[in-house]
C-alpha positions in Angstrom: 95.8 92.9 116.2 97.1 89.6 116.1 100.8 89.0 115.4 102.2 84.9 116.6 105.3 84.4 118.0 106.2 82.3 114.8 104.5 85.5 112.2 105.3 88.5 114.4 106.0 90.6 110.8 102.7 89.7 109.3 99.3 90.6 110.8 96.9 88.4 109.9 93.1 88.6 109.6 90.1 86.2 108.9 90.4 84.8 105.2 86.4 85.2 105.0 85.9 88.6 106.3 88.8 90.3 107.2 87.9 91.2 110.4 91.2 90.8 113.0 91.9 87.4 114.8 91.9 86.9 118.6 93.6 84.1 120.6 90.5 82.5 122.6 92.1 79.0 124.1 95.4 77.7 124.2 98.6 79.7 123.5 101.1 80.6 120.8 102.0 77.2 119.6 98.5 75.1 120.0 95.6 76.5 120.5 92.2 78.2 118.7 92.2 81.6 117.4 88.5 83.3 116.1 87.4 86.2 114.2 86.5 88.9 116.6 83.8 90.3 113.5 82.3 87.4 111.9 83.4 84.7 115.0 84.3 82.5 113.0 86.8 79.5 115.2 90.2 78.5 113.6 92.9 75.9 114.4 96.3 76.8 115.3 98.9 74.8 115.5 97.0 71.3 114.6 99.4 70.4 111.7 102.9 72.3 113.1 103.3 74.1 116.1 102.5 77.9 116.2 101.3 78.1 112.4 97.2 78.6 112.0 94.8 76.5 109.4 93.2 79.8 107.7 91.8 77.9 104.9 88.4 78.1 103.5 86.2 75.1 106.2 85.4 73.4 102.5 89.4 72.6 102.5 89.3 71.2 106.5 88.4 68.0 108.1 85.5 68.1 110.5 86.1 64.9 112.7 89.5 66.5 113.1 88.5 69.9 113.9 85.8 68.9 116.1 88.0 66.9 118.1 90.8 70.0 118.6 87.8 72.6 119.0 86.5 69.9 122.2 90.3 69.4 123.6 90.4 73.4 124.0 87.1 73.8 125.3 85.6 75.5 122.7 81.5 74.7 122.2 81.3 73.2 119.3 77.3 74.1 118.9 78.0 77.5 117.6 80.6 76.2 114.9 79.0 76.1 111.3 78.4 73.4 109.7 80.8 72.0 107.2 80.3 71.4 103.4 79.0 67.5 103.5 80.5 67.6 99.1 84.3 66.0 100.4 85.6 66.8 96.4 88.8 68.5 97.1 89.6 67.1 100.1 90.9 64.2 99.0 94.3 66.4 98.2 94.4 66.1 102.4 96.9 62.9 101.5 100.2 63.8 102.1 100.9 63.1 98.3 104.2 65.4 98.8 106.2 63.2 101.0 107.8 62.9 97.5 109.4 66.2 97.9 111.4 64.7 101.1 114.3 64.2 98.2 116.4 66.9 98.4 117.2 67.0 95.4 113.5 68.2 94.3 114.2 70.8 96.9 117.7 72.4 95.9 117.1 71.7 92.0 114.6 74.4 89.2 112.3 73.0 87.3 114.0 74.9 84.3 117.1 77.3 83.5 114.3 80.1 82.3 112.9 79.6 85.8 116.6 80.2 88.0 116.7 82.6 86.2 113.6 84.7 86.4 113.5 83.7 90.4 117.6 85.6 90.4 115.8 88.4 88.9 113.5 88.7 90.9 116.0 88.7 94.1 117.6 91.6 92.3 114.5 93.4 92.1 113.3 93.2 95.6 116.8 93.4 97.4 115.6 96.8 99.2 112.3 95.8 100.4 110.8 93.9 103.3 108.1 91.7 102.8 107.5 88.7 100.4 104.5 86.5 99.8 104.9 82.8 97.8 101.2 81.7 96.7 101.1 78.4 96.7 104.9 77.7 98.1 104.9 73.7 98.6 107.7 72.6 100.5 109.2 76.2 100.0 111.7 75.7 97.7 111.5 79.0 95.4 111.4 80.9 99.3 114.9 79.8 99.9 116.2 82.3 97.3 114.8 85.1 99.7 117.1 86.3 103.0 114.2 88.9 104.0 111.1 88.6 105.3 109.4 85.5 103.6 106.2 84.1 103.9 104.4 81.1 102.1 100.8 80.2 101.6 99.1 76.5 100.4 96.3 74.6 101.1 98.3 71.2 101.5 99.5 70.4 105.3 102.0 68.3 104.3 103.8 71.2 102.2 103.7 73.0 105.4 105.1 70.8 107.4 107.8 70.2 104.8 108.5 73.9 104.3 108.4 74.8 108.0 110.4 71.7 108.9 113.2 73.3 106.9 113.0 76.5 108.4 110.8 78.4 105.7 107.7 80.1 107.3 104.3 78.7 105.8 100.8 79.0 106.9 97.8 76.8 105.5 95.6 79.5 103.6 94.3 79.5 100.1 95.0 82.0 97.4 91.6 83.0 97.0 90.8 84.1 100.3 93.7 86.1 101.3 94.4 85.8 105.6 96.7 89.0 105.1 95.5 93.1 105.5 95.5 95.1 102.5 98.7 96.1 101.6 100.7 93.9 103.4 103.6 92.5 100.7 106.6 94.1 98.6 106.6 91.6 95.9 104.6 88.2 95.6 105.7 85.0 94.0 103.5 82.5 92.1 105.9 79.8 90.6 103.1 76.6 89.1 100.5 77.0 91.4 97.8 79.4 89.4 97.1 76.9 87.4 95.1 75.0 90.0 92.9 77.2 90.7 89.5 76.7 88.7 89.2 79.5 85.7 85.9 80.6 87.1 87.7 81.8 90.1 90.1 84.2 88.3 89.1 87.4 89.2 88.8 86.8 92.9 91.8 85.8 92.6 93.8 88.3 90.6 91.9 91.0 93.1 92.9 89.1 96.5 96.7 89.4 94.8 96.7 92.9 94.3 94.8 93.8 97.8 97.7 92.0 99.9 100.6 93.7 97.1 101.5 97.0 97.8 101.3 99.9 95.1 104.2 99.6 92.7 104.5 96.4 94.5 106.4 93.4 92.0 104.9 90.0 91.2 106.9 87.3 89.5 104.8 83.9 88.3 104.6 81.4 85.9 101.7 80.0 84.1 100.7 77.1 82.2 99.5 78.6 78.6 97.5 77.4 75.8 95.5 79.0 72.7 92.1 78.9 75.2 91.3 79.6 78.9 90.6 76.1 79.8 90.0 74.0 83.2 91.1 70.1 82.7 90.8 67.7 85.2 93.4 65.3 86.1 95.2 66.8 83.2 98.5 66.5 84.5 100.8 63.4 86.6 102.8 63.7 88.7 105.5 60.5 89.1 107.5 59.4 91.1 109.2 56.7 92.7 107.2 57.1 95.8 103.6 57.2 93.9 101.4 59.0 91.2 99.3 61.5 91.5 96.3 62.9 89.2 96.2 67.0 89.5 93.6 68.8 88.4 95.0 71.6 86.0 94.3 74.4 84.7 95.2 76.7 81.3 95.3 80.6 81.1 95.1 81.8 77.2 93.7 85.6 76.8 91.2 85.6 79.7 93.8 85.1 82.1 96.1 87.3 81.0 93.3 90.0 80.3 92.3 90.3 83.9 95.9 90.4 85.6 96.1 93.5 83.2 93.4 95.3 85.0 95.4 95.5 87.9 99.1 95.1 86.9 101.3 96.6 84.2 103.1 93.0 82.9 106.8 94.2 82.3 108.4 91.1 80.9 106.5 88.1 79.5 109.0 85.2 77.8 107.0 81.7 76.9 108.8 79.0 77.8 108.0 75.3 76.7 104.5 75.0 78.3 104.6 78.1 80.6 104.5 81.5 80.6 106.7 83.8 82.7 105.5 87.2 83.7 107.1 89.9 85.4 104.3 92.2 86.6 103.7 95.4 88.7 100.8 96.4 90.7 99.4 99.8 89.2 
């Protein structure tokens, strides 16, 4: 069972096949850690001391891995090799150094959403453990005074977030580095909707593995009339620089297959989003 010094209330596993993580080189703060089932090599502690890169290898840099992978003695013959497609990758930039204003950080995107994020504080304030999907620089985290845990794919969110003192590991929502069972209540404020529709049901199932039963789930999502995947349909500006996302819609297919595993109790449209207040069956 592996539990860092930095994640000592979370165990975590490997994202691809669950099987439990074992420190081979290095130590708490920099080093490698591999699956003990499948042996599959990760990085921890490449990006910010003591917090592991669990994301998919399609996500990761391979001149950069091979490199940290070399420095710990670890043979690099047996790693697999890496997707040559670099597509996504290109979100690697540090596009986020944006969020550095602290106003972005103390500030809600809307009243509906203080307001939903206050409610869900109420309806957690006797349990333990809380997952944000997709947390950025952590800003919907600092609400929380428990146990509080981020995930995102970005490293310079986690670097943000764990620069102001909100734990956040690099993992990606689809691929879960967290036992079954492992979370009170779960958080998804704007990040679904970057997550290709085709994916939806792997990734409704990964949030309901790591949720406990009767577990809560508060998230917002972008709606329209159809399920539909858009790229670069949003901008994001700023005085700093702008960004093309790719975006995502979620009409009745979306909402259809969170259903199969969660009884949605509230669900208020606001503008462009939905809000949902869900619980796991």
């Amino acid at each position: 069972m592996l539990l860092l010094f930095f994640i000592s209330d979370y165990e975590l596993v490997c994202p691809e096949c669950k099987g439990e993580l074992s420190l081979v080189s290095g130590n708490e703060l920099f080093g490698v850690l591999k699956c003990l089932r499948c042996e599959e090599p990760y990085l921890l502690g490449n990006y910010f001391p003591g917090i592991p890169d669990l994301r998919p290898k399609a996500l990761r840099i391979e001149v950069f891995e091979r490199a940290w992978f070399r420095a710990f003695k670890i043979s690099t013959d047996k790693v697999p090799k890496y997707p040559k497609d670099l597509g996504f990758r290109i979100n690697e930039i540090p596009y986020f150094m944006a969020l550095l204003n602290e106003e972005y950080f103390n500030e809600y995107s809307s009243v509906l959403e203080a307001r939903y994020l206050k409610e869900f504080k109420s309806l957690i304030k006797d349990l333990k453990n809380v997952l944000s999907i997709g947390c950025g620089c952590g800003r919907d985290l600092r609400l929380i005074e428990r146990n509080k845990v981020g995930i995102d794919l970005f490293p310079s969110n986690i670097v943000l977030a764990n620069s102001r003192g909100i734990l956040a590991i690099l993992a990606d929502a689809r691929k879960l580095p967290f036992k079954d069972n492992s979370f009170d209540a779960l958080l998804a404020i704007q990040s679904l909707e970057y997550i290709p529709l085709a994916d939806t049901p792997c990734l409704v199932n990964e949030l309901s593995r790591v949720l406990k039963h009767k577990g809560t789930l508060l998230l917002t999502l972008e709606k329209c009339i159809d399920d539909t995947d858009k790229e670069f349909y949003y901008e994001f500006k700023s005085k700093y620089l702008t960004v093309k996302y790719f975006h995502r819609c979620w009409g009745s297919r979306g909402l259809n297959e969170l259903e199969k595993y969660f009884n949605v109790v509230k669900l208020v449209k606001d503008n462009d989003y939905y809000y949902v207040l869900a619980k796991k069956y």
